[in-house]
Structures are given as structure tokens and as C-alpha cells.
C-alpha positions as YAML, in Angstrom:
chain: A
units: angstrom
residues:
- id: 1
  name: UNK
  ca: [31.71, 4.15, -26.81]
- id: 2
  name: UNK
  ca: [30.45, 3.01, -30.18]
- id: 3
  name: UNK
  ca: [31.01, -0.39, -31.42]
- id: 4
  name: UNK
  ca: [30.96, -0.69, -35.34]
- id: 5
  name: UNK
  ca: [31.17, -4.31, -35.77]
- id: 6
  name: UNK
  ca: [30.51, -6.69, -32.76]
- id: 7
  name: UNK
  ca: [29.53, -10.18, -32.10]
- id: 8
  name: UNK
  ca: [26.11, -10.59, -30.94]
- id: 9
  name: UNK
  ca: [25.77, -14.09, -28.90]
- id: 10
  name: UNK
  ca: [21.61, -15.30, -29.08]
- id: 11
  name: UNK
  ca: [20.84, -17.71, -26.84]
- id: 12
  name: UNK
  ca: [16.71, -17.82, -27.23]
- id: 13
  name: UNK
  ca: [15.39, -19.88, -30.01]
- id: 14
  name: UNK
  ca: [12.64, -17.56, -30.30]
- id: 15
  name: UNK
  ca: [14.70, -14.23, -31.15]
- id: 16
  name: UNK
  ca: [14.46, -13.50, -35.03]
- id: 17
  name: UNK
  ca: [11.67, -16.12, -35.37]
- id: 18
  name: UNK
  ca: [8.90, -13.71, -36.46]
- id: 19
  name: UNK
  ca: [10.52, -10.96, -37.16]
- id: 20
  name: UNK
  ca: [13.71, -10.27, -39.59]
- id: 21
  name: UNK
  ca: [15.81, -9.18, -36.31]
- id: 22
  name: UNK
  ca: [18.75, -11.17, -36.91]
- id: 23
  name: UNK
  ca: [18.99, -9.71, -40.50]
- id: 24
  name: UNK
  ca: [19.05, -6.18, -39.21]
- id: 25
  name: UNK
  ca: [21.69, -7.29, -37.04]
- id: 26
  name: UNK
  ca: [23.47, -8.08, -40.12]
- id: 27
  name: UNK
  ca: [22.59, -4.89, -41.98]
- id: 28
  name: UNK
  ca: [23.72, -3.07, -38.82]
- id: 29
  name: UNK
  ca: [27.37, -4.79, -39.42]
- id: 30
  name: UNK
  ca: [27.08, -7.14, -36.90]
- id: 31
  name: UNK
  ca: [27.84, -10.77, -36.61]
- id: 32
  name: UNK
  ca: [24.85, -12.59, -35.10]
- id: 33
  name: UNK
  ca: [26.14, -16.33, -32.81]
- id: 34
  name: UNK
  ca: [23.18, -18.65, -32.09]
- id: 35
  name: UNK
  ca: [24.28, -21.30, -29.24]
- id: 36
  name: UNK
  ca: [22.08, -24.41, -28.46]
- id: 37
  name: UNK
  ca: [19.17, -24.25, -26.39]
- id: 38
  name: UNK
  ca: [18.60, -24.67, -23.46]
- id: 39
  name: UNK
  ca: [22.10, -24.05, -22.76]
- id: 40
  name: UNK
  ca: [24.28, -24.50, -19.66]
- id: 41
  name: UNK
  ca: [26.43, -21.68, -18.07]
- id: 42
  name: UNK
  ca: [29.70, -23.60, -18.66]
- id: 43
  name: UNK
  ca: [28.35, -24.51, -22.29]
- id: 44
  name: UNK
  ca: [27.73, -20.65, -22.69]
- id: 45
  name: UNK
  ca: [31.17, -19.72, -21.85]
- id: 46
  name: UNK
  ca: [32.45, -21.16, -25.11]
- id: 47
  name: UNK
  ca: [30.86, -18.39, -27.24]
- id: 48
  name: UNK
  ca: [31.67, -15.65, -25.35]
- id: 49
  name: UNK
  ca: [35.12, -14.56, -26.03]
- id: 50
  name: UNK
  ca: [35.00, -11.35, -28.33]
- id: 51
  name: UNK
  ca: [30.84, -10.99, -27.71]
- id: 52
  name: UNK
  ca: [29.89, -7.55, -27.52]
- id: 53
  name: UNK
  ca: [26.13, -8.36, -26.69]
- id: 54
  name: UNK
  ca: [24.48, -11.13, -25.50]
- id: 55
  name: UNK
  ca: [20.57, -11.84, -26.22]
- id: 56
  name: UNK
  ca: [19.61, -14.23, -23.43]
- id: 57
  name: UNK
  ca: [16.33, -16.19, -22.52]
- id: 58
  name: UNK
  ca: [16.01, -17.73, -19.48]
- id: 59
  name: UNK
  ca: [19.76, -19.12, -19.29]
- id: 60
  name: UNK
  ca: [21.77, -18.64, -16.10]
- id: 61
  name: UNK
  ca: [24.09, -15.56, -16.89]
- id: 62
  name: UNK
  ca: [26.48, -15.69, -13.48]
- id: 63
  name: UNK
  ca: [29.67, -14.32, -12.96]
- id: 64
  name: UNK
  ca: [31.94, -17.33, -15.01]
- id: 65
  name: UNK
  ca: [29.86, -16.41, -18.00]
- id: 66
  name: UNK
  ca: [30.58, -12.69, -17.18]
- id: 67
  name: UNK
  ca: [34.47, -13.59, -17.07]
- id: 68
  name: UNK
  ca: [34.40, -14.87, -20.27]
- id: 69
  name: UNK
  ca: [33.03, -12.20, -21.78]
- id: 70
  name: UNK
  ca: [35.80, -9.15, -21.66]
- id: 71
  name: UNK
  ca: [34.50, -7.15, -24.04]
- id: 72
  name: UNK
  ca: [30.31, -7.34, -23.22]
- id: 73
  name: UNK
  ca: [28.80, -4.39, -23.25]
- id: 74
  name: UNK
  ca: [24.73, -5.35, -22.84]
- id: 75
  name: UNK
  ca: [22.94, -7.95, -21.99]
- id: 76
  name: UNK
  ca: [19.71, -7.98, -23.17]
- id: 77
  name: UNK
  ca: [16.96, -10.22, -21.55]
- id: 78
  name: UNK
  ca: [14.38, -11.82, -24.07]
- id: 79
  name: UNK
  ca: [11.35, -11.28, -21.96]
- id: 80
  name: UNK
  ca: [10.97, -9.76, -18.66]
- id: 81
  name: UNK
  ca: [12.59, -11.92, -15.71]
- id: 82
  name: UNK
  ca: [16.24, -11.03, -14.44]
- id: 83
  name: UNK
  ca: [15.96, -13.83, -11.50]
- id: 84
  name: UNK
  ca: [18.55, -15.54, -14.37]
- id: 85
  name: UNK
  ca: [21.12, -12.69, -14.45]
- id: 86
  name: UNK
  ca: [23.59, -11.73, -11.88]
- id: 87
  name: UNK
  ca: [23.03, -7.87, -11.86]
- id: 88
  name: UNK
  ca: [25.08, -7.33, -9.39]
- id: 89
  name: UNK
  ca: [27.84, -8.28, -10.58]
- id: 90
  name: UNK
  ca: [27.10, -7.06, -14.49]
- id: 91
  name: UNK
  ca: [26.86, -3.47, -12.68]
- id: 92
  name: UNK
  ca: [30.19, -3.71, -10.78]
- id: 93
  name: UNK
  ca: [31.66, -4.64, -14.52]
- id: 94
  name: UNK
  ca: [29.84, -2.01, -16.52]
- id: 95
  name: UNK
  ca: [27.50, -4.38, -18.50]
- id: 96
  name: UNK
  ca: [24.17, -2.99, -19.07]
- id: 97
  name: UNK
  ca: [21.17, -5.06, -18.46]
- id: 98
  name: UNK
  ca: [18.15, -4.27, -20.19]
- id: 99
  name: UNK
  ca: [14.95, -5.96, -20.28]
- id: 100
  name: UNK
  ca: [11.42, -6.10, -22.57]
- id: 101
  name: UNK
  ca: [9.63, -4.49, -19.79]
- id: 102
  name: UNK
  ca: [5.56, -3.98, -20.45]
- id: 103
  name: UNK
  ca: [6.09, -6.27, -24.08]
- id: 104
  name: UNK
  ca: [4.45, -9.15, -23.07]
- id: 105
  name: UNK
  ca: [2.45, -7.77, -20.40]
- id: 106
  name: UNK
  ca: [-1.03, -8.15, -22.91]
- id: 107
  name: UNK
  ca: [-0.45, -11.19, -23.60]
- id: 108
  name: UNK
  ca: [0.06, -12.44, -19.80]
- id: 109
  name: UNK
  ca: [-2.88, -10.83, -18.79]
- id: 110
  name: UNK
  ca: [-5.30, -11.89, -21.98]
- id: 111
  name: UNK
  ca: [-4.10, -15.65, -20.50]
- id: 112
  name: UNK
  ca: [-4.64, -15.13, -16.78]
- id: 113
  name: UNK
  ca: [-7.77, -14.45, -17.63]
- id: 114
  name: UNK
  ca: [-8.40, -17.13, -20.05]
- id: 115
  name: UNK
  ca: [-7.06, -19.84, -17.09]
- id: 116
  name: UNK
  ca: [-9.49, -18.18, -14.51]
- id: 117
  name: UNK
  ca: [-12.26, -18.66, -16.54]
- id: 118
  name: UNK
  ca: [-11.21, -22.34, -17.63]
- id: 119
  name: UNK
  ca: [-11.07, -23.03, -13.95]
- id: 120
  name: UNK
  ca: [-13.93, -21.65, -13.32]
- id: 121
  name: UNK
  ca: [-15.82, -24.03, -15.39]
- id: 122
  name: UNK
  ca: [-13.72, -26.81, -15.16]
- id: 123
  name: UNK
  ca: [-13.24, -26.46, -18.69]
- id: 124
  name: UNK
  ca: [-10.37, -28.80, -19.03]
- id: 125
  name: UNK
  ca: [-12.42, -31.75, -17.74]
- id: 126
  name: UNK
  ca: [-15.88, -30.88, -19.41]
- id: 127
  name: UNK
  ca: [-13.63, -30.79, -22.96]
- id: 128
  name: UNK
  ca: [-11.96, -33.84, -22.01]
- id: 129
  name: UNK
  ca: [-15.41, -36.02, -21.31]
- id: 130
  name: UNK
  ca: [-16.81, -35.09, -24.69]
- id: 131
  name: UNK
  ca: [-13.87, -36.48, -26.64]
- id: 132
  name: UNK
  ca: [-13.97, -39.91, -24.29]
- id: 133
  name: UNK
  ca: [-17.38, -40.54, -25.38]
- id: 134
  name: UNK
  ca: [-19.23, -39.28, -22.56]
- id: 135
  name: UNK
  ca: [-21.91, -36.31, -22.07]
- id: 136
  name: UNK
  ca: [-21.54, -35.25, -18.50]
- id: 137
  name: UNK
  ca: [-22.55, -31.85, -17.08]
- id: 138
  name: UNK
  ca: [-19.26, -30.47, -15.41]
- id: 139
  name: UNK
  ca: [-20.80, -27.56, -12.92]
- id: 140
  name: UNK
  ca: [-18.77, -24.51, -12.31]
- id: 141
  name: UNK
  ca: [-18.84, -21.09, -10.79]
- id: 142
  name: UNK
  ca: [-18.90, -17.69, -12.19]
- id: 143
  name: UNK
  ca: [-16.50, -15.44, -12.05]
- id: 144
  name: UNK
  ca: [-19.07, -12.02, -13.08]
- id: 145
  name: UNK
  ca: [-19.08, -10.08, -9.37]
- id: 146
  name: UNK
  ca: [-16.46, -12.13, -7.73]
- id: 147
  name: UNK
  ca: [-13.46, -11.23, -5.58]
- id: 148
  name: UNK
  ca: [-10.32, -10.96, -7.40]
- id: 149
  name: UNK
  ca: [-6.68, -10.29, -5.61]
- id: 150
  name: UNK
  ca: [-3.76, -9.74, -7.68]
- id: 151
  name: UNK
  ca: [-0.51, -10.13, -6.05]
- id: 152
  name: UNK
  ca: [1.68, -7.60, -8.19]
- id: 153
  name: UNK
  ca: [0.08, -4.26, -9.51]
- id: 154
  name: UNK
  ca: [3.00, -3.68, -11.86]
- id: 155
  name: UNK
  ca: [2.72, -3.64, -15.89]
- id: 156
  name: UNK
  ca: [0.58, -7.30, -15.71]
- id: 157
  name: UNK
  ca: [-1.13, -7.05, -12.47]
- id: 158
  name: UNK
  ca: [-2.20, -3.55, -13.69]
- id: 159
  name: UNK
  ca: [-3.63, -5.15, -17.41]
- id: 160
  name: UNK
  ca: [-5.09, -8.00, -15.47]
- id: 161
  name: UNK
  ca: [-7.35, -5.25, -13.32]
- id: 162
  name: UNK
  ca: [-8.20, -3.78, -16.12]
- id: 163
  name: UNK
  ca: [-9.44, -6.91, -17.59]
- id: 164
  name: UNK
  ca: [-11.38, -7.42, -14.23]
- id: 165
  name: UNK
  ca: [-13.34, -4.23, -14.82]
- id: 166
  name: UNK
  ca: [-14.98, -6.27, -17.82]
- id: 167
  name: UNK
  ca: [-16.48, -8.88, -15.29]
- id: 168
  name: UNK
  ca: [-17.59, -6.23, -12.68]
- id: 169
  name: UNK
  ca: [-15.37, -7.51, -10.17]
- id: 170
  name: UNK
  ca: [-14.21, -6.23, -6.80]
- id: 171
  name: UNK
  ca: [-10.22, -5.86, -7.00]
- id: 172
  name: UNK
  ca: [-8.16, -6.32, -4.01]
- id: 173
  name: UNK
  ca: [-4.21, -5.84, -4.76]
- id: 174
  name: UNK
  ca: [-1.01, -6.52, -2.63]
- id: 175
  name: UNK
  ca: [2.50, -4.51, -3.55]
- id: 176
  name: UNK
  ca: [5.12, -2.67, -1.93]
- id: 177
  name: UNK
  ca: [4.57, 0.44, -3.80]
- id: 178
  name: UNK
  ca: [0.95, 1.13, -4.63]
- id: 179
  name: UNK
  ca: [-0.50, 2.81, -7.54]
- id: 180
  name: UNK
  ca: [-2.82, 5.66, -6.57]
- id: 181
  name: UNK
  ca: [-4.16, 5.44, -10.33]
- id: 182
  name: UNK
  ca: [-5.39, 2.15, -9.73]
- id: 183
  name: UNK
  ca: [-7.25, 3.10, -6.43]
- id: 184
  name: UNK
  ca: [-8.79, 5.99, -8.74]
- id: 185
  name: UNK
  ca: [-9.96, 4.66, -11.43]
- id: 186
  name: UNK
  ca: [-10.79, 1.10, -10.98]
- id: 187
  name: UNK
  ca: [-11.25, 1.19, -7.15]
- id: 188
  name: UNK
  ca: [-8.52, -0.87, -6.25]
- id: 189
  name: UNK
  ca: [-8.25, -1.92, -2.46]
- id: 190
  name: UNK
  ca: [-4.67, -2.01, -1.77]
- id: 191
  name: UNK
  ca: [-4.66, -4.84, 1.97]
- id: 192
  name: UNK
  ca: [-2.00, -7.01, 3.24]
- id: 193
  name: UNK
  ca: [-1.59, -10.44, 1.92]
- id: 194
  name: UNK
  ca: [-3.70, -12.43, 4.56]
- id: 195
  name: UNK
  ca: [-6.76, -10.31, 3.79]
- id: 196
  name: UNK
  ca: [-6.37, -10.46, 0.31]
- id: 197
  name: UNK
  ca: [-6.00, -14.13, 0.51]
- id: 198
  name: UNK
  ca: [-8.94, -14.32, 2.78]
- id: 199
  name: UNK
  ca: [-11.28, -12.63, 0.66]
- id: 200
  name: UNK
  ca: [-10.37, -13.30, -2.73]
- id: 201
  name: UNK
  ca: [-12.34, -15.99, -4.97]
- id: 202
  name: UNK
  ca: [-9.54, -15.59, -7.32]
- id: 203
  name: UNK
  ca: [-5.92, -14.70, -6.52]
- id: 204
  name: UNK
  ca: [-3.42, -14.25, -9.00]
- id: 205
  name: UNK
  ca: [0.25, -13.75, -8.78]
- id: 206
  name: UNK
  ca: [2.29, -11.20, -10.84]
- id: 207
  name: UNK
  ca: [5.40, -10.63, -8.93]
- id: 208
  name: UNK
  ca: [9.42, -10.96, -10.08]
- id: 209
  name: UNK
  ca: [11.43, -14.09, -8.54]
- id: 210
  name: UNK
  ca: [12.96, -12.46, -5.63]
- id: 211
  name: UNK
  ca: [14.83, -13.73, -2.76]
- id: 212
  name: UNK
  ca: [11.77, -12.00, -1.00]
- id: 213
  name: UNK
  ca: [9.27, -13.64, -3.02]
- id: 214
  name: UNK
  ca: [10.49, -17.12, -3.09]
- id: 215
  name: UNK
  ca: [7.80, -19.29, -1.41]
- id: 216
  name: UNK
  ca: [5.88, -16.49, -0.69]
- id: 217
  name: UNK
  ca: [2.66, -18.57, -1.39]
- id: 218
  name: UNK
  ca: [3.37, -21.52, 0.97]
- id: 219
  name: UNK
  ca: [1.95, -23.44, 3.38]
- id: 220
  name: UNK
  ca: [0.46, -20.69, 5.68]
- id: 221
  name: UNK
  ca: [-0.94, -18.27, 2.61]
- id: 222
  name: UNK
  ca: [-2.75, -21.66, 1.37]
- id: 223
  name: UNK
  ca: [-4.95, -22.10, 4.48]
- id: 224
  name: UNK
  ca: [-6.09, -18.43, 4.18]
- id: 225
  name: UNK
  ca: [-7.32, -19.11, 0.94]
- id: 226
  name: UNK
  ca: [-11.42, -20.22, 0.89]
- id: 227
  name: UNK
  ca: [-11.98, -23.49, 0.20]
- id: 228
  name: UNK
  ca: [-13.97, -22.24, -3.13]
- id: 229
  name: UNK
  ca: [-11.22, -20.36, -4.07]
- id: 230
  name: UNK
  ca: [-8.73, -21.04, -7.20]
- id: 231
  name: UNK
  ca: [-4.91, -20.03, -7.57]
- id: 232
  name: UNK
  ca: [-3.30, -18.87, -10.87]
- id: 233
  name: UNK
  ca: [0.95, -18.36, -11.47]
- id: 234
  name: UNK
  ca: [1.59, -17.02, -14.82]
- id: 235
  name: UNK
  ca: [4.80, -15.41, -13.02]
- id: 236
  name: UNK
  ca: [8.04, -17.23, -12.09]
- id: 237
  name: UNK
  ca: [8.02, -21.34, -10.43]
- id: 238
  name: UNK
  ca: [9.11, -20.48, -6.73]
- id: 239
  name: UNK
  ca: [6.80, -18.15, -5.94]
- id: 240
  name: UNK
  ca: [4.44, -20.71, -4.86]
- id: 241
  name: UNK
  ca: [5.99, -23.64, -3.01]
- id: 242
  name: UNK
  ca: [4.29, -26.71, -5.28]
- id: 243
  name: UNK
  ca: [4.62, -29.27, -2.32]
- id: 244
  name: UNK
  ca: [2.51, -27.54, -0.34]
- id: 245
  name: UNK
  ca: [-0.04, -26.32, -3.33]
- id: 246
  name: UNK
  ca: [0.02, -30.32, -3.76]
- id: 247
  name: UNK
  ca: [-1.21, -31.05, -0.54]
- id: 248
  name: UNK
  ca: [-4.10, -27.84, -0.12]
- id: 249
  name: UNK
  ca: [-5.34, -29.39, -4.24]
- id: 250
  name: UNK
  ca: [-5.41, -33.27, -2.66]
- id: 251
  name: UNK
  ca: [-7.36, -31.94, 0.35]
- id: 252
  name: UNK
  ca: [-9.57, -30.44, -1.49]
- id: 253
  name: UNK
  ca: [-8.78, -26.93, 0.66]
- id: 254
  name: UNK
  ca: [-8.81, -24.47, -2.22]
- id: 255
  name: UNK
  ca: [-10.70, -25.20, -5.14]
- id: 256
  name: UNK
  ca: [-8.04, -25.17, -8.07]
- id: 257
  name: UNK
  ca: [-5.13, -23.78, -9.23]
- id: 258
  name: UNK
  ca: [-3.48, -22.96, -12.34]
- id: 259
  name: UNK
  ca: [0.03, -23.01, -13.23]
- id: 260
  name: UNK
  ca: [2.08, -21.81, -16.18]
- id: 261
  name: UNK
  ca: [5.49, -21.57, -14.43]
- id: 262
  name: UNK
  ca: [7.15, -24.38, -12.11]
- id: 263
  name: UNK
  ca: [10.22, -24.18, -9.95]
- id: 264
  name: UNK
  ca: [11.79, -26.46, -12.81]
- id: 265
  name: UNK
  ca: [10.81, -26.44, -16.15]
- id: 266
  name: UNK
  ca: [9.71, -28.56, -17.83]
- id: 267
  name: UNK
  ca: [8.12, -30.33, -13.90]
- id: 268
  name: UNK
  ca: [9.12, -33.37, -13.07]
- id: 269
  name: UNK
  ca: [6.01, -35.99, -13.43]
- id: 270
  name: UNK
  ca: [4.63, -36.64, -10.03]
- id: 271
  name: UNK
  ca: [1.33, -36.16, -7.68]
- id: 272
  name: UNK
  ca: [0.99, -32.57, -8.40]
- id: 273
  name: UNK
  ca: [0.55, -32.82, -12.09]
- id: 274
  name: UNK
  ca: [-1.67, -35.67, -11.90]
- id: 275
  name: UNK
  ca: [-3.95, -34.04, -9.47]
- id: 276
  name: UNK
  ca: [-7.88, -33.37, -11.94]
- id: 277
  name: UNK
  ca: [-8.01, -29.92, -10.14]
- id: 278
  name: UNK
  ca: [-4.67, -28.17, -11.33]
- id: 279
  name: UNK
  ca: [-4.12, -26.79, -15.10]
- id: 280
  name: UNK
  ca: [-0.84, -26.88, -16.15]
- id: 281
  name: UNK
  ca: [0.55, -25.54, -19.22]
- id: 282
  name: UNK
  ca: [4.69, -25.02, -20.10]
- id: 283
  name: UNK
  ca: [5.59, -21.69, -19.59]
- id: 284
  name: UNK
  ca: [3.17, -19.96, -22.60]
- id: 285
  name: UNK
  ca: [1.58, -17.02, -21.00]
- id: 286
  name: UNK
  ca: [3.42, -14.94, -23.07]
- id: 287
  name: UNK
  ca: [3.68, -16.85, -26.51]
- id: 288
  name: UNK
  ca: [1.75, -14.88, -28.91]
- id: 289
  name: UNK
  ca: [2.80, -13.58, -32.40]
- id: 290
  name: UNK
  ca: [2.17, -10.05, -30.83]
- id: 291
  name: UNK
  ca: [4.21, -10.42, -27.64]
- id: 292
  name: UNK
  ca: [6.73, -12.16, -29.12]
- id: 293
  name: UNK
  ca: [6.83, -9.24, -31.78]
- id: 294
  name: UNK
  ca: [7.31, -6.74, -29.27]
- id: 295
  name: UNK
  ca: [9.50, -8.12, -27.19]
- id: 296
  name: UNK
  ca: [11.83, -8.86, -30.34]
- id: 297
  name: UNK
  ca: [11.75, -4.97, -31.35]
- id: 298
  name: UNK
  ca: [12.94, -4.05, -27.98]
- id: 299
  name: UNK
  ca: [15.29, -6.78, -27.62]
- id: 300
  name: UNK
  ca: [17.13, -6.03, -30.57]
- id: 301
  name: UNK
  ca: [16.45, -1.64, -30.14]
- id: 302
  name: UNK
  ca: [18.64, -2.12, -26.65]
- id: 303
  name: UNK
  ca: [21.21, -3.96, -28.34]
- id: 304
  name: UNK
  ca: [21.49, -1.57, -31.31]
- id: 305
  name: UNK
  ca: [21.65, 1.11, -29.14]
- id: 306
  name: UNK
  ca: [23.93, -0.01, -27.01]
- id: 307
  name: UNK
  ca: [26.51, -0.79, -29.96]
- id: 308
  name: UNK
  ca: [25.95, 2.82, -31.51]
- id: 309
  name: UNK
  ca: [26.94, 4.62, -28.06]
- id: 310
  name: UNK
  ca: [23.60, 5.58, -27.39]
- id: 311
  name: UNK
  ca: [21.25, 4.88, -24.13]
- id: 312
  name: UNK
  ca: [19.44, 1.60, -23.99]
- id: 313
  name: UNK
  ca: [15.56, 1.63, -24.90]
- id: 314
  name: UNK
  ca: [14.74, 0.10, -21.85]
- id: 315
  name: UNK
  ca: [17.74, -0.59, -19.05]
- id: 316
  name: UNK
  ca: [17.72, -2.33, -15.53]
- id: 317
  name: UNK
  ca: [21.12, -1.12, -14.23]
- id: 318
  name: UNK
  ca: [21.95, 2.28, -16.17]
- id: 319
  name: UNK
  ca: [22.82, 4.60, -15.26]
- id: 320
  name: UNK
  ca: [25.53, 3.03, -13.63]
- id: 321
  name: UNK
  ca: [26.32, 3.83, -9.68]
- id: 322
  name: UNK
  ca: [28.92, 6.51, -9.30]
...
């Protein structure tokens, strides 16, 4: 059913920064609601009465915000995770969920690639020395030839391959559902996670938060992993269980590790972040004028859509289960 004139809750900062979404909105005839940021669930519930759509970030959407909202019709998730939305129960109400699938997936990659090679050369240290004053050699490794397993083949994992091919490097992959284009044309070798992380100089993770996935690099993955070899997580905090990533970095039993996403953001100060072997940056893999472009177009196409009656660009959840 078409809505003419809704109200459009925004809950990411970042919507409408580069672009002139929110005035489209407008043009459209609909009422855009900005709430604070970050914002709690029971903060949230406040501006939901009478929304129509809701244009999240990386807010918890649960089933009291759901309540509130009688009349939702979308959500539509700034960016790519869902771990924040309860699907489940948006489904068993009729709200669609959409996501920017594939938007940011360029940008992710171009900055996987750009932490492997800054850990491969120690870069952050051997910048760091220059501007104290000193004029050390900091000796690395190269990453031309090496083994690289990507954990995830999907829209990043796929770019970040592809970005491989550039350094001639052997690919080894781990997914539930493999991609027989991959094996094709860029010789792919899908193996189960031990012998990926057995082999692999470089292993990089580009898999959704999933009760499945939670803690899937732990203790026992670590000590797989070569002592030369570096770890990079530009995909959810969670995925890799930071205690025990602590302990392997101290120990000196993998190499390095790099880490854009933490289990809580922004990471608590502590041993981990002090530790000269682990890069850690806030959550900016995919913070670049062109991601953040596309993900606003499709962001605000589902919506619009959505409102005029019409299929979502991009849905999670629609069709709906009969």
C-alpha cells in the first residue's frame, strides 16, 4: 500500500551528509526525524509513534522498538550488518528489512588491503620513529606470492580476491556456499578453516555477526595460525574473541593483527590496544565519500520505494513467508 506522506525516523549521523538525501525526502512529501546518536533502544522508542520508515545505523532495533512503531513499514539498514535488527520478529510483523548490500564492499576491500600491507611493513611503527626523532630501519615481509585466506567469499571477500590477483597471490577461501566463479577465474581453493588457517600468511575475515560466527576465531583457530602470520577484521567485533587474540599478539604466536571492528565500540583501553603489534582503527573500513555515496542512494531508493507501494531495491526479508 502506498504511503503519500510518512515520517521517516534517521538514526545515522552519516545519512544525508554527502548527498542531498534528506531533501529528496522532503521533495518526496515526507517528513524526515533525526534522533541523537548513538542512541539507545528505549531512547529510540520516543520517536517512533506514527514512523513509517526508519533509517538505522548500527542501533539495536529489537522488538520494544518494533512495538512502538505501529505503523513501520521498512527498515532500512545504513550499511550492511543486520546482527542489530531483530528480523525475526520485523518478518512476523510485516516490516521489510532492507540493506546496502555490495555499497561499501570497494571500499572494505581497498582497506583490507591497505592494513595487510601496513602490517606487513610495520608501517605504523616505521612512521611513528621518524616523527620521534629517530631513523631506524623497521624490517618487514612481503606480501607479492604469499598465502592469502579469506574467511567470507561474499560481495567483500570476493573484491578482496580480486585485489589479491594484483600481488600474484595464492587464494585459499572458507564459506558455506562456494562460488564456482571464483575457483574459475582466480583459482580459488575453497578448504576447511584449519587448513586455511594453517597455510595462510594472511587471513582475513569477511563474514556477518552470526550466532554461528561469534568467536569463530578463538583460542583454537589462533594456534593454527603460523607464527609469521598476521590477522585482519574489517567485519563485525565478535568474530574474533579479543582475549584470546591478546594473548597469541603478547606471545608473540602470530605475527600481527589488524582490527577495524571490536566487540564494543569504541574498545575499552586495556592490554590489547596497547600491544606494538596490533593496528587498530574505529570502525572506518567503509568511510569513503564513494561508499558512503552509495550506500546513501540505496538507503534512501528502499525507503522511497517502499512508501510508493513498490518492491524494495534491495530487501532481506521480502517477500514475506506465506
Amino acid at each position: 500500500m502506498m504511503v503519500r506522506m510518512a515520517k521517516v525516523v534517521v538514526t545515522d549521523p552519516a545519512f544525508g551528509v554527502v548527498t542531498d538525501s534528506i531533501e529528496k525526502l522532503k521533495r518526496a512529501g515526507h517528513e524526515a526525524v533525526r534522533t541523537p546518536f548513538p542512541v539507545r533502544e528505549e531512547e529510540l522508542v520516543a520517536y517512533l509513534p506514527g514512523a513509517a520508515a526508519i533509517i538505522c545505523g548500527p542501533n539495536p532495533i529489537g522488538r520494544r522498538a518494533l512495538e512502538a512503531a505501529s505503523e513501520l513499514k521498512v527498515i532500512s539498514r545504513f550499511g550492511v550488518g543486520l546482527d542489530n535488527i531483530d528480523i525475526p520478529e520485523a518478518t512476523r510483523r510485516r516490516v521489510i528489512v532492507t540493506n546496502a548490500a555490495g555499497a561499501n564492499a570497494d571500499a572494505v576491500a581497498d582497506f583490507t588491503f591497505l592494513l595487510m600491507l601496513a602490517l606487513s611493513r610495520d608501517l605504523c611503527r616505521a612512521a611513528a620513529v621518524v616523527r620521534q626523532g629517530r631513523w631506524e630501519v623497521c624490517r618487514g615481509v612481503e606480501v607479492w606470492r604469499k598465502t592469502l585466506g579469506v574467511i567470507g567469499s561474499g560481495q567483500i571477500g570476493r573484491r578482496v580476491i580480486m585485489r589479491a590477483q594484483g600481488f600474484a597471490m595464492e587464494i585459499l577461501a572458507y564459506d558455506a556456499v562456494h562460488d564456482p566463479a571464483l575457483v574459475e577465474r582466480y583459482g580459488v581453493r575453497y578448504v576447511k578453516l584449519p587448513e586455511l588457517l594453517q597455510a595462510s600468511d594472511f587471513v582475513t575475515l569477511h563474514v556477518p555477526r552470526l550466532p554461528a560466527t561469534i568467536g569463530l576465531i578463538g583460542e583454537r583457530e589462533l594456534a593454527l595460525m603460523k607464527p609469521t602470520a598476521y590477522l585482519i577484521n574489517t567485519a563485525r567485533g565478535r568474530i574474533v574473541d579479543e582475549a584470546a587474540l591478546c594473548r597469541a599478539l603478547k606471545e608473540k604466536r602470530i605475527a600481527g593483527a589488524a582490527l577495524d571492528v571490536f566487540a564494543s565500540e569504541p574498545p575499552p583501553a586495556g592490554e590489547l590496544l596497547a600491544l606494538d603489534n596490533l593496528i587498530a582503527t574505529s570502525h572506518i573500513a567503509s568511510s569513503t565519500e564513494e561508499a558512503m555515496r552509495n550506500v546513501d542512494a540505496n538507503c534512501l531508493e528502499n525507503v522511497l520505494r517502499v512508501l510508493a507501494g513498490e518492491e524494495p531495491f534491495s530487501p532481506v526479508n521480502y517477500p514475506f513467508p506465506k
